[in-house]
PyMOL Python script that loads the backbone (N, CA, C, O; Angstrom):
from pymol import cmd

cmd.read_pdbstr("""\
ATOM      1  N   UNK A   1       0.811  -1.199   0.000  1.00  0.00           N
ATOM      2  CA  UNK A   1       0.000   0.000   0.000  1.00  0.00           C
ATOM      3  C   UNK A   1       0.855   1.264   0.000  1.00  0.00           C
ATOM      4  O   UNK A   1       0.343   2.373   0.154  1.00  0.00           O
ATOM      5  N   UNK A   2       2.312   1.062  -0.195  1.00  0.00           N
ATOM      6  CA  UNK A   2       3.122   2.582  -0.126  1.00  0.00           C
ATOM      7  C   UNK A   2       2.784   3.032   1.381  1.00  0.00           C
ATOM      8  O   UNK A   2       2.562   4.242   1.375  1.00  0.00           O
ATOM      9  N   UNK A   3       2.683   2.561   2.483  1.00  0.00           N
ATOM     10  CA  UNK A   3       2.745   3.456   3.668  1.00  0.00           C
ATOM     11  C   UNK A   3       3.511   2.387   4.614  1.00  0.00           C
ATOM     12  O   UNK A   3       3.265   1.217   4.907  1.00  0.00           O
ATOM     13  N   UNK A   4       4.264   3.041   4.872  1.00  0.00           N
ATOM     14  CA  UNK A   4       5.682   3.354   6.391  1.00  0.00           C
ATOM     15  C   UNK A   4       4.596   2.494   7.321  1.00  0.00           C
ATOM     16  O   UNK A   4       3.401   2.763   7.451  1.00  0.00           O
ATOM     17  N   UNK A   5       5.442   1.213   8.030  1.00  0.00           N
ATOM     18  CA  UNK A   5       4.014   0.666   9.380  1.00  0.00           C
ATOM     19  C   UNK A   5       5.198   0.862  10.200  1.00  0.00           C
ATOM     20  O   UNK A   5       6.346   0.505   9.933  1.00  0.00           O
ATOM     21  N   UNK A   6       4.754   1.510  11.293  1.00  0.00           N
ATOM     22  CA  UNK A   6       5.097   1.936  12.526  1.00  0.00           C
ATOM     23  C   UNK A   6       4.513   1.358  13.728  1.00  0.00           C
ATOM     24  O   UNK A   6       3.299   1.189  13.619  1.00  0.00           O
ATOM     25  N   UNK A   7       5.077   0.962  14.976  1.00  0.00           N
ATOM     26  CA  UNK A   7       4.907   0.316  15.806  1.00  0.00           C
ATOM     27  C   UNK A   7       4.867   1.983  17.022  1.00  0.00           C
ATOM     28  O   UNK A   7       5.838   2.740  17.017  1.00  0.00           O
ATOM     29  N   UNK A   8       3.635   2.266  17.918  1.00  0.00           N
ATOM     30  CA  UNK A   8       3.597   3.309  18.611  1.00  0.00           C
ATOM     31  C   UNK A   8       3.983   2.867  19.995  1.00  0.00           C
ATOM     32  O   UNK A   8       3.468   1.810  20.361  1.00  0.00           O
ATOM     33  N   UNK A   9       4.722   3.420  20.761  1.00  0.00           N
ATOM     34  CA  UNK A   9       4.768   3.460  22.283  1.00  0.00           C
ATOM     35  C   UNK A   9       2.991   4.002  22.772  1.00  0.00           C
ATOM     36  O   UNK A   9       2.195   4.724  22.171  1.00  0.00           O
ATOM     37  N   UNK A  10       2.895   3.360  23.947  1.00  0.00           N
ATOM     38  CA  UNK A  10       1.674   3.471  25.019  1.00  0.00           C
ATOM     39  C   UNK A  10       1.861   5.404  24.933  1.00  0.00           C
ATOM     40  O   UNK A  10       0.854   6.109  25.001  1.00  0.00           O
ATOM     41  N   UNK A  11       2.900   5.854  24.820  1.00  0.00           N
ATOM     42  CA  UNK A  11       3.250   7.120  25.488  1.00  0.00           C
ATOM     43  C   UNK A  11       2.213   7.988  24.108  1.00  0.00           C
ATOM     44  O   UNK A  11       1.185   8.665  24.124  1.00  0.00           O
ATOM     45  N   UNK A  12       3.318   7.426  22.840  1.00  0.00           N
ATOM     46  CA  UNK A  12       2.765   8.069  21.955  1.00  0.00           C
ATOM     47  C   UNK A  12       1.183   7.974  21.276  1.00  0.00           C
ATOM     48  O   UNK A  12       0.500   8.872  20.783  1.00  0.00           O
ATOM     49  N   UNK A  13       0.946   6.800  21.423  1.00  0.00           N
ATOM     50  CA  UNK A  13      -0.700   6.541  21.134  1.00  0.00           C
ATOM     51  C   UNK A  13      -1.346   7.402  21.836  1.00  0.00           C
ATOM     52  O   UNK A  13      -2.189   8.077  21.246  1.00  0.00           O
ATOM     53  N   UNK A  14      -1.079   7.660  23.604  1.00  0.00           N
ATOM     54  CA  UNK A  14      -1.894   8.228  24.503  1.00  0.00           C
ATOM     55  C   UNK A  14      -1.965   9.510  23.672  1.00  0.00           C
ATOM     56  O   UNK A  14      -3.002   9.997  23.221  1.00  0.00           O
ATOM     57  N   UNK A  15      -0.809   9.959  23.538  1.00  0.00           N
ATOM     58  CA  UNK A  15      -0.425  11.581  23.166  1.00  0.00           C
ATOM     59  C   UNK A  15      -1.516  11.907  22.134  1.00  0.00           C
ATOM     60  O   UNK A  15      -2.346  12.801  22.299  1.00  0.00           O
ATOM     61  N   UNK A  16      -1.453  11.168  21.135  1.00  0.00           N
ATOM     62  CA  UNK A  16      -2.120  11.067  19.900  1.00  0.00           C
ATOM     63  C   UNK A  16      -3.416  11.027  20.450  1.00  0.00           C
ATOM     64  O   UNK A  16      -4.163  11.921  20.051  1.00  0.00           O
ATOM     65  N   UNK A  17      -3.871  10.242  21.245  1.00  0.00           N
ATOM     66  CA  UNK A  17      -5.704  10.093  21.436  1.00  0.00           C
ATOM     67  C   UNK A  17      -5.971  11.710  22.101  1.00  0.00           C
ATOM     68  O   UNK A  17      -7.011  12.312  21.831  1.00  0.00           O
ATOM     69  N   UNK A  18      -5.120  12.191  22.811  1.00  0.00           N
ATOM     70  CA  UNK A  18      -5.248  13.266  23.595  1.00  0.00           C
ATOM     71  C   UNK A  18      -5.512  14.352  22.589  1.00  0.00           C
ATOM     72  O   UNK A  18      -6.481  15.110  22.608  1.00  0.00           O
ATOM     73  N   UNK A  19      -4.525  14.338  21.697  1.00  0.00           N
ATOM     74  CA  UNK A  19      -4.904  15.616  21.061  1.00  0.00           C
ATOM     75  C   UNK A  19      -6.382  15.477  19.705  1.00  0.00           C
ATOM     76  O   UNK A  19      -7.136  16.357  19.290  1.00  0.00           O
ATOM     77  N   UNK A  20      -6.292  13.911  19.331  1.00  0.00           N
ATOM     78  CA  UNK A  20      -7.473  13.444  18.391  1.00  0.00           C
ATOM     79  C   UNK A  20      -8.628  13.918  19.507  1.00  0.00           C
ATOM     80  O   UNK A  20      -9.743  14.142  19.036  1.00  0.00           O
ATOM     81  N   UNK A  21      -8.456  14.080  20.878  1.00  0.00           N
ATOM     82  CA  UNK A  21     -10.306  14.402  21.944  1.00  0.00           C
ATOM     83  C   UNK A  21     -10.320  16.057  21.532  1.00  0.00           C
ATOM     84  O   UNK A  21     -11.227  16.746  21.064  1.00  0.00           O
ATOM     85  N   UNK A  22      -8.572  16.478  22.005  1.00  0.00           N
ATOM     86  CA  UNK A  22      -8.642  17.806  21.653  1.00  0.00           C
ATOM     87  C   UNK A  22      -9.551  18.326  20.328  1.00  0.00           C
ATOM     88  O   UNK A  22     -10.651  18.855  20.485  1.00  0.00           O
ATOM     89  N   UNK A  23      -9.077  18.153  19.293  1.00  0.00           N
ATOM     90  CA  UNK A  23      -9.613  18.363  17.990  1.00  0.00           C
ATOM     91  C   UNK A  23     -11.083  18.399  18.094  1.00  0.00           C
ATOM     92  O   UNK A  23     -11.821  19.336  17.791  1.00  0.00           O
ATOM     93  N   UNK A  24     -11.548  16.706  18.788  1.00  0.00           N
ATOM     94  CA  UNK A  24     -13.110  16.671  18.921  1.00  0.00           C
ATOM     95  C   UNK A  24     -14.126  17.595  19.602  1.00  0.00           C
ATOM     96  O   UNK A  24     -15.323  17.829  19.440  1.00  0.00           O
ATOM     97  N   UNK A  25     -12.963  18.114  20.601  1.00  0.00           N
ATOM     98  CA  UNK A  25     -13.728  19.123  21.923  1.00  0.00           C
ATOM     99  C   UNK A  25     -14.185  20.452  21.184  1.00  0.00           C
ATOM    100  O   UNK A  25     -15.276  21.021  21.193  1.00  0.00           O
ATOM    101  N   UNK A  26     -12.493  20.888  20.271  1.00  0.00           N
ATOM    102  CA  UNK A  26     -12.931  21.837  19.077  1.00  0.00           C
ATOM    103  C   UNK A  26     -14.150  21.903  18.397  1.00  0.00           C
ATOM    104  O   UNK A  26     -14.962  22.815  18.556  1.00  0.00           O
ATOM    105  N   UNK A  27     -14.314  20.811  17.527  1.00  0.00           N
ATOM    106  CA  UNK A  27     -14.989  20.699  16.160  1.00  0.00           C
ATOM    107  C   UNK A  27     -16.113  20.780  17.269  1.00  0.00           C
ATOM    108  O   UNK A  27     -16.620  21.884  17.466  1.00  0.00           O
ATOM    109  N   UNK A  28     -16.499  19.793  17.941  1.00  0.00           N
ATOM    110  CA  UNK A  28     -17.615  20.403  18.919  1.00  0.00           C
ATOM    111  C   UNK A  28     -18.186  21.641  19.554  1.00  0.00           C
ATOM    112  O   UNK A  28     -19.213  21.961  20.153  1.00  0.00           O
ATOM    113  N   UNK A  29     -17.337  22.060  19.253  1.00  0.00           N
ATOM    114  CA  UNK A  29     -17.765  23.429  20.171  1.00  0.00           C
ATOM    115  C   UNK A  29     -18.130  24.729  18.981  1.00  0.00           C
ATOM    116  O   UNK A  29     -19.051  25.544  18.978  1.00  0.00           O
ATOM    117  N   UNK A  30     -16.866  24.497  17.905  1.00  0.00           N
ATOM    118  CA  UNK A  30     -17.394  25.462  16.974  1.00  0.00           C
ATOM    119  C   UNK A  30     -18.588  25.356  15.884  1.00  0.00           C
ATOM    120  O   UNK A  30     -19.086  26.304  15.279  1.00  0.00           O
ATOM    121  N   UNK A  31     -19.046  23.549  15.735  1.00  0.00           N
ATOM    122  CA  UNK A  31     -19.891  23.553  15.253  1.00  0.00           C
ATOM    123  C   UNK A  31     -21.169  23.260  15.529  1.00  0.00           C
ATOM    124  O   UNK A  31     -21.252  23.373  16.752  1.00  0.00           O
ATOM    125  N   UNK A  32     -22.332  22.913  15.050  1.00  0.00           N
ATOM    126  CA  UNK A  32     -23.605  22.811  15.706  1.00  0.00           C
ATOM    127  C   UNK A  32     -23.924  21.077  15.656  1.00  0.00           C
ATOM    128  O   UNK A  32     -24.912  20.467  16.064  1.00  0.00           O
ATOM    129  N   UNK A  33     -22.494  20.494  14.890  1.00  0.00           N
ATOM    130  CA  UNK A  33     -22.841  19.076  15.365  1.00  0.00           C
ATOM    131  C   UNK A  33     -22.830  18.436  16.264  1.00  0.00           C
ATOM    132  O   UNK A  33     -22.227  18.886  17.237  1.00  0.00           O
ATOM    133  N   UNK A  34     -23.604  16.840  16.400  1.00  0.00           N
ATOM    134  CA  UNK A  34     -23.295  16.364  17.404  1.00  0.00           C
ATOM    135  C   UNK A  34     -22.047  15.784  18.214  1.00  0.00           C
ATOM    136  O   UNK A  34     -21.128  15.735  17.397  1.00  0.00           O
ATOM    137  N   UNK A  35     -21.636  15.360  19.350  1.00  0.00           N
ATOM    138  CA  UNK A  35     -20.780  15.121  19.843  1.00  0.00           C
ATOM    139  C   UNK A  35     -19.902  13.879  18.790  1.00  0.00           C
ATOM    140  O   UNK A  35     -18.708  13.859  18.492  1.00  0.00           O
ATOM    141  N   UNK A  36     -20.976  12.943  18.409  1.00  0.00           N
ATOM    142  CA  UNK A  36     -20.715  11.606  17.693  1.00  0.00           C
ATOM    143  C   UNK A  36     -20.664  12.239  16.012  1.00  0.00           C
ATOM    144  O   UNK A  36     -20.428  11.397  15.146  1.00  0.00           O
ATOM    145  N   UNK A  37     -20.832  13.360  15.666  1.00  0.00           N
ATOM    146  CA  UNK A  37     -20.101  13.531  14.657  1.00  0.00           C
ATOM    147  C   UNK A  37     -19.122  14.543  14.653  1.00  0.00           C
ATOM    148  O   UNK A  37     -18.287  14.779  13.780  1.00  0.00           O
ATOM    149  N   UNK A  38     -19.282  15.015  15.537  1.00  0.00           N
ATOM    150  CA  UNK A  38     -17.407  15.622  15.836  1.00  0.00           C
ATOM    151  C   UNK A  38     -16.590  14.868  16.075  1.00  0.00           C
ATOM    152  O   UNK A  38     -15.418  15.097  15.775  1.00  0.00           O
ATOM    153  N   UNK A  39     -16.977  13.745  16.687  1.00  0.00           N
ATOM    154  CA  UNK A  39     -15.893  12.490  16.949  1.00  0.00           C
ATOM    155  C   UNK A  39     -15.501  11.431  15.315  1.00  0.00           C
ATOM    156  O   UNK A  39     -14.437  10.826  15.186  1.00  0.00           O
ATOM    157  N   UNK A  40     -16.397  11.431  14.459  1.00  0.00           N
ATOM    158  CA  UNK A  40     -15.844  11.121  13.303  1.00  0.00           C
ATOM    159  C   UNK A  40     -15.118  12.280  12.460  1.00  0.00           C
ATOM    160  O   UNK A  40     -14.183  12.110  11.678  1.00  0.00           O
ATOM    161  N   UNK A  41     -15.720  13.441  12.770  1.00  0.00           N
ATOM    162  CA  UNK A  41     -14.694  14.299  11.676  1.00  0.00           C
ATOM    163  C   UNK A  41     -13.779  14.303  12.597  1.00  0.00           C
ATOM    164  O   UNK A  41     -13.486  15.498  12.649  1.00  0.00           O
ATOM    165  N   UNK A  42     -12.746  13.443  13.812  1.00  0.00           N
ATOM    166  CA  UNK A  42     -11.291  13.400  14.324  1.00  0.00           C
ATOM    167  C   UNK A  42     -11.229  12.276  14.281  1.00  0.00           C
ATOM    168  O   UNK A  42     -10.258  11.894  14.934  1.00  0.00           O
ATOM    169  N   UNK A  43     -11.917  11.268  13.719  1.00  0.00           N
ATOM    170  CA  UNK A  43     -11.434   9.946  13.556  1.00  0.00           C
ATOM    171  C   UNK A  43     -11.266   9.693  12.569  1.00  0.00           C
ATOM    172  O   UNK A  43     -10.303  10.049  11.890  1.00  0.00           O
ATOM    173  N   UNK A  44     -12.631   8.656  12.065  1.00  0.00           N
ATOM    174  CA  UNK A  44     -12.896   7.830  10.923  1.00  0.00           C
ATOM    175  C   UNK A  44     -13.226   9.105   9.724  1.00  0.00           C
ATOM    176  O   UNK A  44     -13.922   8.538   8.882  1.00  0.00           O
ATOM    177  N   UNK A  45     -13.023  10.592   9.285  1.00  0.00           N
ATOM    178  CA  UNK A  45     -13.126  10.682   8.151  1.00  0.00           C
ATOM    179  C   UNK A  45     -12.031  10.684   8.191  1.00  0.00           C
ATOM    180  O   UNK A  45     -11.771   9.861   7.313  1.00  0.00           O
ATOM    181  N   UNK A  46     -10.697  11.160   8.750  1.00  0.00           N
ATOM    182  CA  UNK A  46      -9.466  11.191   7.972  1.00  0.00           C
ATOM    183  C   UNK A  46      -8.898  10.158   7.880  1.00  0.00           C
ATOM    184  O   UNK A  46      -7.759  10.221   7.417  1.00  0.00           O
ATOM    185  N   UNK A  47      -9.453   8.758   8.283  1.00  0.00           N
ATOM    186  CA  UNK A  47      -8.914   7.568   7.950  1.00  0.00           C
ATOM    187  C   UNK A  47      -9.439   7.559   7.159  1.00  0.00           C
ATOM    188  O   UNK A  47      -8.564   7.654   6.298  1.00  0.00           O
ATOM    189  N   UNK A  48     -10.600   7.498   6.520  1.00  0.00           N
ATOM    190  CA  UNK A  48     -11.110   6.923   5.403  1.00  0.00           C
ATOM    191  C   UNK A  48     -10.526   8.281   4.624  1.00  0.00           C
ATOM    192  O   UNK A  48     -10.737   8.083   3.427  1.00  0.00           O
ATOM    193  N   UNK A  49      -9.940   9.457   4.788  1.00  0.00           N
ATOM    194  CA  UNK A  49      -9.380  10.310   3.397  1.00  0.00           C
ATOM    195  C   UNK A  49      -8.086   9.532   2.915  1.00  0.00           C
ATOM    196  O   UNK A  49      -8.004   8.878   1.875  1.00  0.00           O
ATOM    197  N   UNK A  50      -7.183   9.703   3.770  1.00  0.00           N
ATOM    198  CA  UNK A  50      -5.781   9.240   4.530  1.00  0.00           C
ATOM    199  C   UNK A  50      -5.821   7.335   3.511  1.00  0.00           C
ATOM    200  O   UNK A  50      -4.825   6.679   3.206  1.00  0.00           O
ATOM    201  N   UNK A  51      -7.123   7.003   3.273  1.00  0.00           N
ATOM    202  CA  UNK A  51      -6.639   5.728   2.483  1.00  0.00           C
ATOM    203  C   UNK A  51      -6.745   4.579   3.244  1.00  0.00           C
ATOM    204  O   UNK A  51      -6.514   3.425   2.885  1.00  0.00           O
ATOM    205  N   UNK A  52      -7.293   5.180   4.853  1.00  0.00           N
ATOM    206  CA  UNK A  52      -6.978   3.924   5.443  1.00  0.00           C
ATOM    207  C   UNK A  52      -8.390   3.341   5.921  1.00  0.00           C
ATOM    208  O   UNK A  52      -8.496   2.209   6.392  1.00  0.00           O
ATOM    209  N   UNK A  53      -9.371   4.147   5.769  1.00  0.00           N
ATOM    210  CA  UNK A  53     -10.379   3.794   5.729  1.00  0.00           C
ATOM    211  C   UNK A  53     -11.608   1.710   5.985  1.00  0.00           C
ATOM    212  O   UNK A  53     -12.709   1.285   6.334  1.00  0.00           O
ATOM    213  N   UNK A  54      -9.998   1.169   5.379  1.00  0.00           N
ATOM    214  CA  UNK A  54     -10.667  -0.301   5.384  1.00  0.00           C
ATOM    215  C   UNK A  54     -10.170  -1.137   6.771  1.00  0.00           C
ATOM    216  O   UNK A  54     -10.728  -2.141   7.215  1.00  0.00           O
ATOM    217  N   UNK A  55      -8.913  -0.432   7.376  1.00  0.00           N
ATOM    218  CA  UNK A  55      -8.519  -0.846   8.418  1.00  0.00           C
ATOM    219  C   UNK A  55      -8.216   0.213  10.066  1.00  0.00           C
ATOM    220  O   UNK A  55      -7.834  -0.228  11.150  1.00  0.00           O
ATOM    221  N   UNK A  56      -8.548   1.645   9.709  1.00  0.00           N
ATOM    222  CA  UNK A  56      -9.231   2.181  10.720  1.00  0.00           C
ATOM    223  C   UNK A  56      -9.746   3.211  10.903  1.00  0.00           C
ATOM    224  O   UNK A  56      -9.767   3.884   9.872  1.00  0.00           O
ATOM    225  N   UNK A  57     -10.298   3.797  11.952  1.00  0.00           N
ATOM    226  CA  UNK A  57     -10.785   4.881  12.338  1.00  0.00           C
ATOM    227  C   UNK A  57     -12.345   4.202  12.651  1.00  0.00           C
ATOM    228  O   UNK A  57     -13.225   5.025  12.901  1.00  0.00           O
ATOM    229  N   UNK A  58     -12.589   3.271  12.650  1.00  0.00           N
ATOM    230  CA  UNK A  58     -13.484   2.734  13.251  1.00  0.00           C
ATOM    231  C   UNK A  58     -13.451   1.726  14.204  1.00  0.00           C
ATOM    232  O   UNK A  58     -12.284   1.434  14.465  1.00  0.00           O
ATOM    233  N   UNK A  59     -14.429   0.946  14.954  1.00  0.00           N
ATOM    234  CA  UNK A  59     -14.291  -0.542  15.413  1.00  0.00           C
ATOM    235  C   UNK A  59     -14.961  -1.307  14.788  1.00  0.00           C
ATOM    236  O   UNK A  59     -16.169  -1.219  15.012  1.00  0.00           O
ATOM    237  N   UNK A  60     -14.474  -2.449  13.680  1.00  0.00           N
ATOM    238  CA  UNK A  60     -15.136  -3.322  13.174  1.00  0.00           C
ATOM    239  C   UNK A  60     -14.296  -4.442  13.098  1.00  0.00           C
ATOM    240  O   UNK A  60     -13.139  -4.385  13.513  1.00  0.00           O
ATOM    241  N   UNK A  61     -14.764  -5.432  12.615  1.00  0.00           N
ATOM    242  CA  UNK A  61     -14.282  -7.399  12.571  1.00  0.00           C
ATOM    243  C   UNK A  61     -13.103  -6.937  11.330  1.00  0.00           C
ATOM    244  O   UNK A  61     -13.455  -6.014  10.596  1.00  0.00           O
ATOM    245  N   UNK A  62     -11.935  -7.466  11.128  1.00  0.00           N
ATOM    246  CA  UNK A  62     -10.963  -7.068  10.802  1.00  0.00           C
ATOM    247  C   UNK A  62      -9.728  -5.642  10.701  1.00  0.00           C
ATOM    248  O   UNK A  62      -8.673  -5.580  10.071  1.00  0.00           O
ATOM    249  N   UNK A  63     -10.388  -4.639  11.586  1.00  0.00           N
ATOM    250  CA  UNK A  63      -9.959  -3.465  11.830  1.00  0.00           C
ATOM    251  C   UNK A  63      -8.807  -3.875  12.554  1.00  0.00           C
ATOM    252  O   UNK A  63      -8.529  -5.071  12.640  1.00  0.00           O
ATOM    253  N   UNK A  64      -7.744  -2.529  13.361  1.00  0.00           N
ATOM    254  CA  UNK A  64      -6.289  -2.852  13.826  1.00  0.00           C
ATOM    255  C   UNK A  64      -7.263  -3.010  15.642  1.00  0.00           C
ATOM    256  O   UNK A  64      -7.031  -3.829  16.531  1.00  0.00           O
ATOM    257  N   UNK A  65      -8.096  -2.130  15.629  1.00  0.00           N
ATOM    258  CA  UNK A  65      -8.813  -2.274  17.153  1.00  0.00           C
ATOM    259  C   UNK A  65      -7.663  -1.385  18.267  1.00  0.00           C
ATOM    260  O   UNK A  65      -7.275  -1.593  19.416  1.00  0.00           O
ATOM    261  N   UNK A  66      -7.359  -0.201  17.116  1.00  0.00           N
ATOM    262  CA  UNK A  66      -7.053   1.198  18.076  1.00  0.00           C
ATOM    263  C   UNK A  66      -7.621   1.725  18.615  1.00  0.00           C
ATOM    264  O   UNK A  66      -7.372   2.781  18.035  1.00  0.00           O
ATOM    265  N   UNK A  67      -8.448   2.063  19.514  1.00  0.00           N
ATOM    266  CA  UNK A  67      -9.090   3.194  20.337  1.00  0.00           C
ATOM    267  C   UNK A  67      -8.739   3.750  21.515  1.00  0.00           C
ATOM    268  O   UNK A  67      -7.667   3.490  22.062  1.00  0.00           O
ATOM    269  N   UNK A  68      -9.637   4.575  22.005  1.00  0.00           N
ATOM    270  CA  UNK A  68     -10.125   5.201  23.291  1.00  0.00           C
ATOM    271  C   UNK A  68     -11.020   5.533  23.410  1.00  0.00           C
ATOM    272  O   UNK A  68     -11.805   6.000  22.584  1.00  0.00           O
ATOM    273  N   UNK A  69     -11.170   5.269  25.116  1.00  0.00           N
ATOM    274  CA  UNK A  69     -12.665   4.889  25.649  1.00  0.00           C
ATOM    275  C   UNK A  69     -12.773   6.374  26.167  1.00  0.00           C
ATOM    276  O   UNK A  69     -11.804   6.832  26.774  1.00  0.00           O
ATOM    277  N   UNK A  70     -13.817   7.105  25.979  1.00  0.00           N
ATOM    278  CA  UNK A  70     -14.108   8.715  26.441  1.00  0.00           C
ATOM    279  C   UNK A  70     -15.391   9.027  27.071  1.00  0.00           C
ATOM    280  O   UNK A  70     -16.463   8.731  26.544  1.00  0.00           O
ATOM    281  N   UNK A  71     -15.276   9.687  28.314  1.00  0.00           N
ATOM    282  CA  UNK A  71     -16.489   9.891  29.210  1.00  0.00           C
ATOM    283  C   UNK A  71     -17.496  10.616  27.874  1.00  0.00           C
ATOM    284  O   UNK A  71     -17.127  10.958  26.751  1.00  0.00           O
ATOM    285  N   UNK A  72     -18.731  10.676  28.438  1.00  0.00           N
ATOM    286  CA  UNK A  72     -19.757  11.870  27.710  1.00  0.00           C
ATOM    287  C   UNK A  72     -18.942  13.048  27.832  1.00  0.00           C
ATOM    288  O   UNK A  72     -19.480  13.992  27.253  1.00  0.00           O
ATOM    289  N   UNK A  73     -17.884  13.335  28.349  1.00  0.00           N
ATOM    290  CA  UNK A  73     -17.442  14.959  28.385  1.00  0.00           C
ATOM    291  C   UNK A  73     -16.414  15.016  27.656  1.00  0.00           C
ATOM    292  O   UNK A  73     -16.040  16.140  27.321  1.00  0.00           O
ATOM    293  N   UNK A  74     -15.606  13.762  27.168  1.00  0.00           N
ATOM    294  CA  UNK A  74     -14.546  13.666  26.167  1.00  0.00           C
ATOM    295  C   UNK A  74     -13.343  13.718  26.606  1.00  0.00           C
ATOM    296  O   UNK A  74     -12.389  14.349  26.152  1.00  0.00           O
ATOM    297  N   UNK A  75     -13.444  12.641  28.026  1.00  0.00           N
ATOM    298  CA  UNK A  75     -12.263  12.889  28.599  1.00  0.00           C
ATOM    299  C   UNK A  75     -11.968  11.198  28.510  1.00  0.00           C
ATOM    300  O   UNK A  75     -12.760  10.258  28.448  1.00  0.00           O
ATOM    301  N   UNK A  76     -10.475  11.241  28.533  1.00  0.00           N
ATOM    302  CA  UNK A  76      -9.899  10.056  28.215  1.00  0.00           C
ATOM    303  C   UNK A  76     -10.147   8.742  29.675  1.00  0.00           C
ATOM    304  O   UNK A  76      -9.925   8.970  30.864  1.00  0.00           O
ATOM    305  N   UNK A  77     -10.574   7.625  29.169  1.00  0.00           N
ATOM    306  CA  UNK A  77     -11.051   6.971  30.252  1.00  0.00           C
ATOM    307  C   UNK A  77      -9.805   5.700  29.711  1.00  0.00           C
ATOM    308  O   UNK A  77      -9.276   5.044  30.608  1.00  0.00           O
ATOM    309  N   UNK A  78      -9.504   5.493  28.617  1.00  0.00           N
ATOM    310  CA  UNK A  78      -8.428   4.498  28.453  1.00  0.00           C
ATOM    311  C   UNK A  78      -7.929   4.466  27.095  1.00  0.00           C
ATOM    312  O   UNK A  78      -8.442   5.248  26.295  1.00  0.00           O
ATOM    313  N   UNK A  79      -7.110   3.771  26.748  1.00  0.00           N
ATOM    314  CA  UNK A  79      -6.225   3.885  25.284  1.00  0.00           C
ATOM    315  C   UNK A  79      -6.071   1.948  24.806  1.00  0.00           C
ATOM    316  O   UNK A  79      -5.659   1.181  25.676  1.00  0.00           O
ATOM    317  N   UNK A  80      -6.345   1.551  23.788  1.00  0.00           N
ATOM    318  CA  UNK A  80      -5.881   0.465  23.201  1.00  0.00           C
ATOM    319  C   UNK A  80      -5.552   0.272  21.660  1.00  0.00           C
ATOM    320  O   UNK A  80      -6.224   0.580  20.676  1.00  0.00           O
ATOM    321  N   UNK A  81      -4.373  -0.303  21.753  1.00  0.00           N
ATOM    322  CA  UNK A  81      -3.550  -0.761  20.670  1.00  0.00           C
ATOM    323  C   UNK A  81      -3.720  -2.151  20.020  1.00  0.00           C
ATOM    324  O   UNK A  81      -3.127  -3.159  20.404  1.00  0.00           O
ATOM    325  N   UNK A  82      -4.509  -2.101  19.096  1.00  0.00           N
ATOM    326  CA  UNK A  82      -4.329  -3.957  18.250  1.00  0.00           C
ATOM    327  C   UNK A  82      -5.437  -4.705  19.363  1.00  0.00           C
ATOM    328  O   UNK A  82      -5.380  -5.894  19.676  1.00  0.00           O
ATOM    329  N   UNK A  83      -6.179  -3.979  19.739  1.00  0.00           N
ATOM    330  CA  UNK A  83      -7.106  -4.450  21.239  1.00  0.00           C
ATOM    331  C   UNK A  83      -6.583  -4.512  22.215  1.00  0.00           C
ATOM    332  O   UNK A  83      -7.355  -4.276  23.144  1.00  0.00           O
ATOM    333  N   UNK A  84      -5.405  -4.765  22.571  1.00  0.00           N
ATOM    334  CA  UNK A  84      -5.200  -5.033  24.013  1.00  0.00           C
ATOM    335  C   UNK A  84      -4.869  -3.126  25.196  1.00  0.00           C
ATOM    336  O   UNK A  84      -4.533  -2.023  24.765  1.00  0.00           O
ATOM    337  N   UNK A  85      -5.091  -3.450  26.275  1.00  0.00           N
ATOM    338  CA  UNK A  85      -5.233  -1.598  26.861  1.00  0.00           C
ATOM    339  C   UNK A  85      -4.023  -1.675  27.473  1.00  0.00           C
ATOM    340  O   UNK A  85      -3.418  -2.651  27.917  1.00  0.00           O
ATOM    341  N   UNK A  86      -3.711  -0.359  27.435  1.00  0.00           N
ATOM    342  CA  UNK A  86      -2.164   0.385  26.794  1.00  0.00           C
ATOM    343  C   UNK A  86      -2.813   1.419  28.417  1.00  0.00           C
ATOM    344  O   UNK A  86      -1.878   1.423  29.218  1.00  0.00           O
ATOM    345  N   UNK A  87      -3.745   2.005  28.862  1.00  0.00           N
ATOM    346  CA  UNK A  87      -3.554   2.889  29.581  1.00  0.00           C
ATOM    347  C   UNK A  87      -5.212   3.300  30.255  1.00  0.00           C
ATOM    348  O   UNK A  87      -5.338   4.217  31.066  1.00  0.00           O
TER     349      UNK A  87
END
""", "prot")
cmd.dss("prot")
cmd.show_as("cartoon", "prot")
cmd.util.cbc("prot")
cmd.orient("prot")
């Protein structure tokens, strides 16, 4: 597929989910959408622009099973890598 696979530290994934809530807290606030679609325009659309669309920015049955788990207020409750929790 032409893309670099990189293996993330717990440190750096966290970092990364932190600022992907950041973004969400943004897009939330400046726009009149909902919480759950401010959370895809910082997830799953730029995976699916980005090309990667078939393997993430979502949770589905063959995905990598990156996430984080986020209160209703968009605060980080945990981090996982390939499924297993990182934090």
């Amino acid at each position: 597929d032409g893309l670099r696979k990189r293996t993330f530290s717990a440190r750096e994934l966290a970092e990364a989910c932190i600022r992907a809530m950041e973004r969400a807290r943004s897009l939330n606030a400046m726009i009149t959408e909902t919480a759950d679609r401010a959370l895809a325009m910082a997830t799953s659309v730029p995976a699916r622009v980005a090309g990667l669309g078939d393997r993430s920015g979502a949770l589905a049955p063959g995905r990598q099973a990156d996430f984080v788990h986020l209160s209703d207020g968009l605060e980080l409750r945990g981090v996982w890598q390939r499924g297993v929790r990182l934090a």
